[in-house]
N, C-alpha and C positions, 0 to 999 in steps of 0.2 A: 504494500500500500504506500504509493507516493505520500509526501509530509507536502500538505495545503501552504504554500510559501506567500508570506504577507511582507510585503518590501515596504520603505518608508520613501514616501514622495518629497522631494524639496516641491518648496514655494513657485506656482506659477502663475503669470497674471493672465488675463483673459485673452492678451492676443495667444501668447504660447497652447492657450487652451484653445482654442476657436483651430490652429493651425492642424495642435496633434488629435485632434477629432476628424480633420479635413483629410489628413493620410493613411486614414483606417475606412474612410466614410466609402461610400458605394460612388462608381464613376458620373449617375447624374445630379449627386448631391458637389462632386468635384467641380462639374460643370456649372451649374450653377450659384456656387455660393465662391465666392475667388477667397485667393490666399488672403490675411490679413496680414497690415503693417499698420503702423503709426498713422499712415495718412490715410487709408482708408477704411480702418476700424468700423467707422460709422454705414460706411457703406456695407460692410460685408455683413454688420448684424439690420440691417435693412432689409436685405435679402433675406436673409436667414427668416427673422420673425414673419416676414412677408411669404415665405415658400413652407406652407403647413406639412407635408412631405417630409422635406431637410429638415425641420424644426423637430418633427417627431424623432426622424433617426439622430439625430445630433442631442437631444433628451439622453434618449435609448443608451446612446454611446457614451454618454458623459458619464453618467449611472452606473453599466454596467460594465464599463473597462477602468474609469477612474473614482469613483463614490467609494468601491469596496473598500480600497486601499488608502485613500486620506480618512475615510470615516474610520478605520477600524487602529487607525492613527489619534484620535481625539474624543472617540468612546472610551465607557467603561471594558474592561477586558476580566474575561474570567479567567482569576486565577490558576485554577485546577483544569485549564485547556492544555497546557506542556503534559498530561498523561493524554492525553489523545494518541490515536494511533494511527492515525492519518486518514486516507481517502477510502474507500471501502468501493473500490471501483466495479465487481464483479459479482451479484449476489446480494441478497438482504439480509445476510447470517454470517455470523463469526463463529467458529467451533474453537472450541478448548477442547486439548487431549492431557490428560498427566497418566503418567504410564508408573505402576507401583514399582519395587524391588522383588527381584528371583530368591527363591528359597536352594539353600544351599543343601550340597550333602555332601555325608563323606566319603573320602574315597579308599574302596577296598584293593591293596596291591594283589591279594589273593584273589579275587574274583573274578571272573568271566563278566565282561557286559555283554550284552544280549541286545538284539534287536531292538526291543521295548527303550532300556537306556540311553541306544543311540541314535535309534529312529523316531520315539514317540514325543509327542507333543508336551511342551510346557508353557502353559501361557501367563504372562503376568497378570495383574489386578489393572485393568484399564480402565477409566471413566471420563466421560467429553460431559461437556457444558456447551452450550447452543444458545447463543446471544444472536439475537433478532433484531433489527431496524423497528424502535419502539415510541421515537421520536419523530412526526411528522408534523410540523408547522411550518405557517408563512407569516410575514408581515407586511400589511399594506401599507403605500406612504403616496401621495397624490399631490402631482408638480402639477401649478395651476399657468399660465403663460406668462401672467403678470408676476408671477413672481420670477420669471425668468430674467424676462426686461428688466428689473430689478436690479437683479446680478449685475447688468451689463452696466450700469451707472458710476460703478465703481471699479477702477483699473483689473485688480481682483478680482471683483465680485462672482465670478464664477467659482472659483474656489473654495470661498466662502459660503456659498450656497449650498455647491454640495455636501461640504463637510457637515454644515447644518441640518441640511435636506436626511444624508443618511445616519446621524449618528441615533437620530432616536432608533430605528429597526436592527441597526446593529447593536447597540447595547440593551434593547429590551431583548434581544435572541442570547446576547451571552449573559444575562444577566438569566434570563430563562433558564441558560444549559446548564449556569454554577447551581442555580436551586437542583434541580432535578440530580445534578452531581452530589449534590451534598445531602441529599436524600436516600444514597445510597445507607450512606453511615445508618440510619433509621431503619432503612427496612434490613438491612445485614443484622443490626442490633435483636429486631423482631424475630426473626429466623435464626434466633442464637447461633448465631455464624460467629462471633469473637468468643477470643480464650480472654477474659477476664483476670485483670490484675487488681486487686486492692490497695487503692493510694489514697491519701486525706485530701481533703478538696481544699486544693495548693491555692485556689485562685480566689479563695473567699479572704474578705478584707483583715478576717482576725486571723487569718494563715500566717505562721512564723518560717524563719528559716530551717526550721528543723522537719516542717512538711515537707518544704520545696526538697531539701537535702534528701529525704526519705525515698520522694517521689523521685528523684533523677538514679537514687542505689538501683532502685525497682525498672528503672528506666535502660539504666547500664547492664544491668544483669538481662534481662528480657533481649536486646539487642546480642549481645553474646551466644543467649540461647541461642538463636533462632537460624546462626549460620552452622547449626548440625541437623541432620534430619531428622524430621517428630513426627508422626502423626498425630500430636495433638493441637498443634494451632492453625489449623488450616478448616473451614469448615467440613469438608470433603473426608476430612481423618484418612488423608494421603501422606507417604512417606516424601516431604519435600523438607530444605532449604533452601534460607537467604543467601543472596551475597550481601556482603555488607555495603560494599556500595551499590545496592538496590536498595536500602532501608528508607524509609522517609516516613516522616513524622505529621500527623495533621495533629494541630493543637487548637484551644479554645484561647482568642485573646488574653482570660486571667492566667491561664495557665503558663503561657508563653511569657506574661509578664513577673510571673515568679520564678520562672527559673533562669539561674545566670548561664548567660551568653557562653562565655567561655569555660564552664561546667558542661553546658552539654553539648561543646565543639569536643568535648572529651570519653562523651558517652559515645559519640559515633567515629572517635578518633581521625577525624576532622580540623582543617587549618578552622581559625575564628571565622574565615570572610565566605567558608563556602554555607557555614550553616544556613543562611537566608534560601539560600536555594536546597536546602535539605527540608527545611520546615514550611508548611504551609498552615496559615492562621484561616479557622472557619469559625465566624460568631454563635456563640453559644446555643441563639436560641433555633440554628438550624441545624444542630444536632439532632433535635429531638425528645431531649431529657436533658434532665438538669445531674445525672450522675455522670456523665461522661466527661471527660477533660481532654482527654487523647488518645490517638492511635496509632500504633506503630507497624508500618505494611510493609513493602514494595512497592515501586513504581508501576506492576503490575495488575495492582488492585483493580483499578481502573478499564474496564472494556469499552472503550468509549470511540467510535468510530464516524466521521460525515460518511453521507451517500449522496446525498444530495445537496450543496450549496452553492446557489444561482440565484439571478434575477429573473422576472419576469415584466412584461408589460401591457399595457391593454389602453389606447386613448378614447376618449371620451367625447367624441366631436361636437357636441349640442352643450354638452359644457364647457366646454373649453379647456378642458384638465386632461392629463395624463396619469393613472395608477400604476406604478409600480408596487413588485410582493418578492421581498428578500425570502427564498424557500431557503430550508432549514430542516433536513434527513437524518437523523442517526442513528450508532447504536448506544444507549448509555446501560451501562450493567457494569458487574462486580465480578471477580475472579473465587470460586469455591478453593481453589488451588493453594491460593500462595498463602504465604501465615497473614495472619491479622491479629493483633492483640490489642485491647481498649483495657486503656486505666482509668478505673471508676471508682466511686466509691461504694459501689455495690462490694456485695460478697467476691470474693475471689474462687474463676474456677478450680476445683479441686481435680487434682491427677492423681488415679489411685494406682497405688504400685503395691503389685502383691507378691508378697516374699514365696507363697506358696510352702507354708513348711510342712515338711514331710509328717503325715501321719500315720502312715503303713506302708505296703507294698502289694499290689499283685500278685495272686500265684504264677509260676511262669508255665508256660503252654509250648510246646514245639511240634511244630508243624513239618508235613513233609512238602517238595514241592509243588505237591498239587492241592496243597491247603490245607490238610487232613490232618487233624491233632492223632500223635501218636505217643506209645507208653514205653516203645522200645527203638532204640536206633540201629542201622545195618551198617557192617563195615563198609567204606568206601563210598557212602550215603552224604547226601546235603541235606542239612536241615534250616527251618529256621529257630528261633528261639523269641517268644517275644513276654516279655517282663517288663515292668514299670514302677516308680514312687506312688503311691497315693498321695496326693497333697491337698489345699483346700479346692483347687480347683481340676475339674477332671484330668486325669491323664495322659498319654498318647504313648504309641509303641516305642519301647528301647529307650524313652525320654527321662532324663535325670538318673541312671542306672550304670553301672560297671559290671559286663558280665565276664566270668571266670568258670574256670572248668577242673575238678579235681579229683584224680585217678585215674585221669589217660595215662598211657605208657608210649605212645607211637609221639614219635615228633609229627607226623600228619595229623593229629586230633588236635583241632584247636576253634575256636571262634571266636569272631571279629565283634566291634562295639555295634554292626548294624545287625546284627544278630545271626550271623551265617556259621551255622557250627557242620565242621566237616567233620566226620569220622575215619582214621585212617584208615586203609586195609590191614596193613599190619598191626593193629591195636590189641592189646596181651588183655585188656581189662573188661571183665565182665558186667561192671556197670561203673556211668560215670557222674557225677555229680554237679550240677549244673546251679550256680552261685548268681544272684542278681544283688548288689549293694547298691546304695544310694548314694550319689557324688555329694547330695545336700547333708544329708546324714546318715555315717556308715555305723549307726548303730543299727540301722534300719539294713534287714538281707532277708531274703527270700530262696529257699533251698530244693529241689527236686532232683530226686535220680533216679537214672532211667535204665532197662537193660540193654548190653551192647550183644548184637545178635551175629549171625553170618559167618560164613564160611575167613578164615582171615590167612593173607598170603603174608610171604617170609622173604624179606629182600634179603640180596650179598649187602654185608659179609655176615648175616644170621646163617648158621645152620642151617643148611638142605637136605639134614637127613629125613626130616619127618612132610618136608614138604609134599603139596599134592593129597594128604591122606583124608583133607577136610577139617580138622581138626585143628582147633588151638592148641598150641605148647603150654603143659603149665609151668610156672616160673621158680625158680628157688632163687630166695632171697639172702637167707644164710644158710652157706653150708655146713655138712655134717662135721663133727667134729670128735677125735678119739681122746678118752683119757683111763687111766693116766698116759703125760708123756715121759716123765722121769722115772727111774730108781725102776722100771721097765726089766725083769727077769723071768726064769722058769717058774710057772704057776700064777705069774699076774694077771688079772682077770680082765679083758680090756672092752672098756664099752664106747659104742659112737651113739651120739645122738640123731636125730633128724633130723634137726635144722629146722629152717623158716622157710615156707612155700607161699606162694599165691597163684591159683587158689589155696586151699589147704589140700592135699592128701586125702582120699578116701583109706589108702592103704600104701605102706611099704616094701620094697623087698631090699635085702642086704644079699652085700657078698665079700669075703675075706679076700685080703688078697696077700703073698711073701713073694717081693722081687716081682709085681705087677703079673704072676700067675696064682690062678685062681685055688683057694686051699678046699679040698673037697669036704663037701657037710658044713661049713662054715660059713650056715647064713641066718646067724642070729642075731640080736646086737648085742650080744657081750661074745667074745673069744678070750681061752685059756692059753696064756704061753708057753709051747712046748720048748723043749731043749730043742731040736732042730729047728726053733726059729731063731737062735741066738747069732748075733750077727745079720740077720737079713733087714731089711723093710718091710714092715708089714702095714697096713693101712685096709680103709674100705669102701668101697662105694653103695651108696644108697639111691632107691629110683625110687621117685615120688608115681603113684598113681590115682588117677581120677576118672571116672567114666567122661569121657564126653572130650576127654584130654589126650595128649599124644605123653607117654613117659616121659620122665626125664633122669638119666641117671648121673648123679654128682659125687665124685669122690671126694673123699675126708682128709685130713693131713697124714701123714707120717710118722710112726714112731719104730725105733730100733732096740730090743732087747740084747743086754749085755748080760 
């Protein structure tokens, strides 16, 4: 949208006006009305008044190529026109779009992504606002003959004329557009659109420095906020921020008059000379209410657009007059977007911030991948796991939770904090134990276990004797062990224990052994030492057994009878 350009006219007297109307005019107003100069001045407004034709377009053209621009030079000018957004040349609507933030996740080094992760859709939180062309007026203003002639008595007098002529339609239009602007603030207020600050009302006569000081803390503080992203000051409760040189301030004349100039070149950290054009002053009682003092937005507030501004004209033959109608199109509206914050002395908005403290936990559930809760896992199986905090407010999957896993043996069994629990193939443990604690409070844990089921394979460098049988190995944790090992002679009586399995043993078997060959009948756990074992090695191996288990046989230490 082009920026509507209002340039400042110097001074010119009625010839220079009569000439540069003459170089725009149509070729039989050229022919008939000649150049002016000094000496025939007289003659060429002769013609003129006398040629109804040239009179009207020479109106027309003074109006509506020079009126706009000296009137809008010696009217009043609305303020709050510098947030205008220029020309709206295409359409009757302005759309707003604010596009939310993406939710994150974490990422699993162990995981396969899959189609779904890399091909399916994520779409943010997006919401548009539709600002309309809501502004349609004109202004009539009616140039009679004799006041044209008028003009011409005076070297000037054209100039003067018009300046005259249009400053009432142009300042009753901007004087129109600041109301209807400043009635923003009103209905935004209505539609609880600001985030409410509580300040003392700075601007009342018994207000001391300790208000104003109070009110500019609140001031400084609020401006700091607002350049990180909230969703609370915006009415939309969109994830946005300011920039801080977008911040601008509308004040209430008391209000601006209580606070010092160079205090709050400080709140927006600011040389002293730019604040006039940071601050804009709207009288009190076009607020709306008598609580409001200030607001602190963006330059963005403001949706405020022309579509239409032009002249028009229509004469009047039987009267002798000419009507002109300064048309006036826009859009004036409010951004839901950007922050807005109003210091009142209302109650201040409250932002509630919930600690969420942990009051239990969840049981945990694990799922297989086709969604089905299950009670037992299979080796070389994926599962999920899902567990959570109970807090004051509902839950959600794996959220505020550390899960852990205890009594795997495979370095393959393990799961991730998104809840993916692998089970190895080579996993030695028959059930595993599956731990949810709370990151807010680890007093708070949640325990289930499950059984580990399936066939389980045996990588190098494990042991291939038993592989392929289907069967898990069971494990010996401490081996067997003989005693006594000292003072060891003929007739010592010698016993091995069992040791530590996992699982445990259904049952035993032993076997003696002198010099790693096997002594016959010698499969008890206690052995007598004969005189032919003196000097040898004797020692024993023990195999754990279990149904459902492949053996495992572990020899015991060494002793030597002297």
């Amino acid at each position: 949208m082009p920026d509507m350009q209002i340039r400042r006219v110097k001074p010119r007297d009625n010839i220079d006006v009569l000439n540069a109307m003459r170089n725009v005019a149509s070729p039989d107003y050229q022919r008939r009305i000649p150049h002016a100069t000094t000496a025939n001045i007289q003659d060429t407004i002769n013609n003129l008044m006398n040629y109804r034709p040239g009179r009207n377009e020479f109106v027309e053209a003074l109006i509506n190529q020079v009126g706009l621009i000296i009137a809008r030079n010696a009217s009043w000018s609305n303020p709050m026109a510098k947030f205008k957004r220029g020309l709206l040349e295409w359409g009757n609507t302005i759309e707003e779009i604010q596009i939310g933030l993406l939710k994150s996740y974490t990422y699993d080094h162990d995981r396969d992504y899959l189609e779904r992760d890399i091909f399916g859709q994520e779409r943010p939180n997006v919401q548009s606002n539709f600002h309309r062309v809501n502004r349609e007026e004109f202004y009539k203003i009616t140039v009679k003959d004799l006041d044209l002639k008028r003009a011409f008595l005076d070297p000037n007098g054209l100039q003067a004329f018009i300046t005259q002529l249009m400053e009432a339609p142009t300042t009753s239009d901007q004087w129109d557009e600041f109301l209807e602007m400043a009635s923003l603030f009103k209905e935004y207020k209505r539609k609880d659109g600001f985030f409410k600050v509580n300040v003392p009302d700075v601007g009342a006569i018994t207000s001391d420095a300790s208000a104003a000081k109070f009110a500019l803390r609140r001031l400084r503080e609020m401006s700091d906020t607002l350049t990180f992203i909230s969703e609370d000051y915006n009415a939309a409760h969109m994830p946005v921020a300011a920039k801080r040189d977008d911040l601008e301030l509308f004040v209430t004349p008391e209000f601006n008059a209580a606070i010092d100039v160079e205090a709050l070149a400080g709140a927006f950290n600011s040389e002293r000379a730019a604040i006039p054009y940071r601050t804009t002053v709207i009288p009190k009682k076009y607020w709306g209410n008598n609580a409001s003092q200030a607001v602190l937005t963006t330059k963005d507030f403001f949706v405020v657009a022309d579509q239409v501004f032009e002249t028009t004209s229509a004469p009047n033959p039987v009267g002798l007059y000419q009507n002109f109608f300064l048309h006036r199109w826009e859009v004036i509206s409010a951004s839901r977007f950007v922050p807005a914050i109003e210091f009142t002395t209302e109650p201040s908005t409250v932002i509630e911030i919930n600690d969420n403290p942990v009051t239990g936990m969840d049981k945990i559930t694990i799922v297989d991948t086709e969604g089905t809760p299950v009670t037992e896992v299979e080796r070389g199986n994926l599962y999920v796991v899902q567990g959570s905090a109970i807090a004051d407010s509902e839950g959600s999957l794996n959220e505020g939770v550390v899960l852990e896993i205890e009594g795997a043996d495979s370095v393959y069994t393990k799961i991730t904090q998104v809840g993916v629990l692998t089970v190895g193939l080579d996993e030695k443990a028959t059930t595993l134990d599956i731990v949810a604690t709370s990151t807010e409070d680890n007093d708070y844990t949640e325990r289930t276990t499950v059984d580990v089921v399936g066939d389980r394979a045996i990588f190098w460098p494990n042991s291939v004797d038993n592989a392929g049988d289907g069967q898990p190995d069971i494990e010996n944790v401490t081996a067997p062990a003989i005693t006594p090992t000292a003072n060891v002679t003929t007739g010592t009586v010698l016993t091995v224990s069992n040791g530590a399995w996992n699982p445990t043993p259904t049952s035993y078997t032993r076997q003696w052994f002198r010099d790693d060959a096997p002594i016959a009948g010698a499969t008890n756990a206690t052995y007598t030492v004969l005189a032919g074992d003196l000097t040898h090695n004797i020692t024993a191996k023990v195999t754990g057994v279990k149904t459902g288990y492949t053996n495992l046989e572990v020899e015991a230490n060494t002793v030597q009878p002297k």
